[in-house]
N, CA, C and O of each residue as an XYZ file, in Angstrom:
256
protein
N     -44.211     19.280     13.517
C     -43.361     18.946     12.387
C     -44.015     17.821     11.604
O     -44.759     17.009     12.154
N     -43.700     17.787     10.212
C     -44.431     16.948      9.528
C     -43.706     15.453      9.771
O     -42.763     15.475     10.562
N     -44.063     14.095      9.146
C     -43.636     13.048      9.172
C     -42.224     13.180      8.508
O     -41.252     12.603      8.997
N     -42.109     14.160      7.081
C     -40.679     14.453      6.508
C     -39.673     14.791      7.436
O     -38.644     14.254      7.847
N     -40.249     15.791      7.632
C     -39.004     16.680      8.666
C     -38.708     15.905      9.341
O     -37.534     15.546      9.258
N     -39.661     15.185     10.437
C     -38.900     14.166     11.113
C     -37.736     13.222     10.574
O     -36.521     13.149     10.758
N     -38.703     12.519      9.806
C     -37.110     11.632      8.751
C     -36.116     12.268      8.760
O     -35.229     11.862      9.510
N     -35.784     13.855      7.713
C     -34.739     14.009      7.538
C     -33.906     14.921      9.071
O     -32.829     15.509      9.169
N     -34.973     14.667     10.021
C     -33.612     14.907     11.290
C     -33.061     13.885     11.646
O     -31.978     13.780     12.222
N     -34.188     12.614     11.136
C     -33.207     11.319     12.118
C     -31.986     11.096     11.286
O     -30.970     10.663     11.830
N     -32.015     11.422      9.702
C     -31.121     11.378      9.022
C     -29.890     12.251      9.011
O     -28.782     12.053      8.512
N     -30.469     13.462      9.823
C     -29.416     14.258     10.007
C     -28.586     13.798     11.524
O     -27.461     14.213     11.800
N     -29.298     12.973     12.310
C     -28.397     12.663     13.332
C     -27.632     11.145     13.019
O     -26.804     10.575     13.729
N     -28.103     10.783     11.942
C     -27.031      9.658     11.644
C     -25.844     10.106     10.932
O     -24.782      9.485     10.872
N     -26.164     11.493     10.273
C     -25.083     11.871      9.261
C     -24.058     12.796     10.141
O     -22.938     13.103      9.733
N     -24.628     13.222     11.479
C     -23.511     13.552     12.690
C     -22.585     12.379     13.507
O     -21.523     12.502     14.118
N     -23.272     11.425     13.305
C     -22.539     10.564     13.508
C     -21.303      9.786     13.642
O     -20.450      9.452     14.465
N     -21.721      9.640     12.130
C     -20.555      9.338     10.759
C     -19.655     10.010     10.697
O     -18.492      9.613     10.627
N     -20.185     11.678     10.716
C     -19.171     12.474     10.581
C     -18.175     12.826     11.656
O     -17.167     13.501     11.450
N     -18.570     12.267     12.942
C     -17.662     12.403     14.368
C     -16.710     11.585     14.577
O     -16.881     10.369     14.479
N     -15.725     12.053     14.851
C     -14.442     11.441     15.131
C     -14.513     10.012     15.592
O     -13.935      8.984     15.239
N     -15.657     10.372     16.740
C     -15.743      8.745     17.778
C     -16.515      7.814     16.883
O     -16.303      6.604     16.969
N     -17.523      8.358     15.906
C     -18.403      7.531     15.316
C     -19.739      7.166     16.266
O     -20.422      6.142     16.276
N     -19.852      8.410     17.071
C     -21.096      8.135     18.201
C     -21.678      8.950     17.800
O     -21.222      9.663     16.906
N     -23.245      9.183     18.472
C     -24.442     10.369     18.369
C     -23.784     10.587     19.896
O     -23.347      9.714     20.646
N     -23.863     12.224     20.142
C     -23.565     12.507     21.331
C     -25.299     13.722     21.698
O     -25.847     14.529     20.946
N     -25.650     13.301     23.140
C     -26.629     14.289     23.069
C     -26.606     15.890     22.864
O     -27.529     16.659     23.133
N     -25.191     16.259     22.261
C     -24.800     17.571     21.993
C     -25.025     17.758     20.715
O     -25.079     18.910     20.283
N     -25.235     16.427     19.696
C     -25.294     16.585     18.474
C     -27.017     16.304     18.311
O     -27.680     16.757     17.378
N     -27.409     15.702     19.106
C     -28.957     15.759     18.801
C     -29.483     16.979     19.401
O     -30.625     17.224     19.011
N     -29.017     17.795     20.203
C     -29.585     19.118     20.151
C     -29.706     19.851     19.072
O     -30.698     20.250     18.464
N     -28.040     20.043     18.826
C     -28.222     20.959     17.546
C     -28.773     20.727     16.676
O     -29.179     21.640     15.957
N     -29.045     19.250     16.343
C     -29.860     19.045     15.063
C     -31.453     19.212     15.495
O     -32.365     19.185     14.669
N     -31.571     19.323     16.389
C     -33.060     19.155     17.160
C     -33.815     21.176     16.620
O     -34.850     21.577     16.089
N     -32.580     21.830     17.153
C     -32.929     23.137     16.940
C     -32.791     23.917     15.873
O     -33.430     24.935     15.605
N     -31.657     23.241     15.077
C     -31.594     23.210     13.847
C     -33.009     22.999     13.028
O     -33.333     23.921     12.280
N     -33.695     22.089     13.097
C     -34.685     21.327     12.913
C     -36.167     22.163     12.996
O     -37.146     22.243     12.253
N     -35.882     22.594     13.979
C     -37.468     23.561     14.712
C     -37.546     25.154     14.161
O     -38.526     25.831     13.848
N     -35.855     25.525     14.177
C     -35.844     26.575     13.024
C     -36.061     26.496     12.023
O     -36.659     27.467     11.559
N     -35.872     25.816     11.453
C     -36.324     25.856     10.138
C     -37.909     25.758     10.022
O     -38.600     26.561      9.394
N     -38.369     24.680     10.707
C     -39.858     24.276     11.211
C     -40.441     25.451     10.646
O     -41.116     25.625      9.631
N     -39.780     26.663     12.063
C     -40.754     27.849     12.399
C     -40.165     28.605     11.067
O     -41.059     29.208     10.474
N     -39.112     28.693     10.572
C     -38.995     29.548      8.639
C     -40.481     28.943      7.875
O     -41.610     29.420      7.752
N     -39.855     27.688      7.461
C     -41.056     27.341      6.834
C     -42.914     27.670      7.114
O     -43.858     27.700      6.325
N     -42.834     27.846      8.392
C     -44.271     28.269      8.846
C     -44.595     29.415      8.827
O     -45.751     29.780      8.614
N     -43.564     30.232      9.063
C     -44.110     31.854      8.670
C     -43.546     32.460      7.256
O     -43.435     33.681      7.152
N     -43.196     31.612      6.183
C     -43.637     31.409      4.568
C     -44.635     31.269      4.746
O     -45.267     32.265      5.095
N     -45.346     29.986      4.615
C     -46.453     29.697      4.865
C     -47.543     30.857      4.986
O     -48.282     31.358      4.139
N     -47.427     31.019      5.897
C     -48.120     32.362      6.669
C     -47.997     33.724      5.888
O     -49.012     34.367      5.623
N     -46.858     34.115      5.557
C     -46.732     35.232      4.514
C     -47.562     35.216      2.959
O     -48.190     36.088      2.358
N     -47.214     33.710      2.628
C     -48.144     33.490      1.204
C     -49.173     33.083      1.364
O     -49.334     32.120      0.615
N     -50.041     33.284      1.969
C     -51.300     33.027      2.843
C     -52.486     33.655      1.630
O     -53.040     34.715      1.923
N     -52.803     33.064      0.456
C     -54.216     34.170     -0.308
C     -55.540     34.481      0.697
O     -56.213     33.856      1.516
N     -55.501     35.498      0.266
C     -56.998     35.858      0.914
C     -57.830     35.407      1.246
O     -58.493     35.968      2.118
N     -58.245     34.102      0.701
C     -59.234     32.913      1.011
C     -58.974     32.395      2.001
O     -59.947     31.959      2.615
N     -58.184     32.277      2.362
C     -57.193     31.061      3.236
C     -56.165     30.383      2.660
O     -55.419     30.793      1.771
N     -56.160     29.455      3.140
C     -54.986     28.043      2.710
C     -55.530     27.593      1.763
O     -54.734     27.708      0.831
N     -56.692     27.003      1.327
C     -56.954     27.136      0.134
C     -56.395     27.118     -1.359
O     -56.567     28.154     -2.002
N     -55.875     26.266     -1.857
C     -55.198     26.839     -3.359
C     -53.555     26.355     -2.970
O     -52.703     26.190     -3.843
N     -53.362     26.215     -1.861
C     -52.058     26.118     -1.592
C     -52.159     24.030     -1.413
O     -51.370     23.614     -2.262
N     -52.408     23.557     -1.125
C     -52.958     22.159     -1.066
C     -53.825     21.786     -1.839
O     -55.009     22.070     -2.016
N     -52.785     20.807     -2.489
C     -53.861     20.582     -4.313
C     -54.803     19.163     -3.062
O     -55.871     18.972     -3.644
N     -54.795     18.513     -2.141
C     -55.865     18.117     -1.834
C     -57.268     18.817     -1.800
O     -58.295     18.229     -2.139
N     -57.233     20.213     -1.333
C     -58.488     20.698     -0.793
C     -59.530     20.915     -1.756
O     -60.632     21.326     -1.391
């Protein structure tokens, strides 16, 4: 996972938080956001992978 994704899970387990009755992180809520998290991971990676040009990766990263 990139440095983003990370952020916005830690952000998503503060925003479970908030949103819980007790006002706690429970390790039931950092799962789901955990897998929540890795699904998407793996969506985004096989995009990735689907828009793949012929060259390679290439063209897709204005660094390269």
């Amino acid at each position: 996972m990139s440095g983003r994704e990370i952020s916005k899970l830690g952000v998503a387990w503060q925003a479970a938080a908030y949103a819980s009755e007790e006002g706690m992180l429970t390790e039931a809520m950092i799962d789901a956001r955990v897998s929540d998290s890795i699904r998407q991971h793996q969506q985004k990676m096989q995009w990735l992978k689907n828009e793949k040009p012929e060259g390679g990766m290439k063209g897709l990263n204005p660094l390269q």
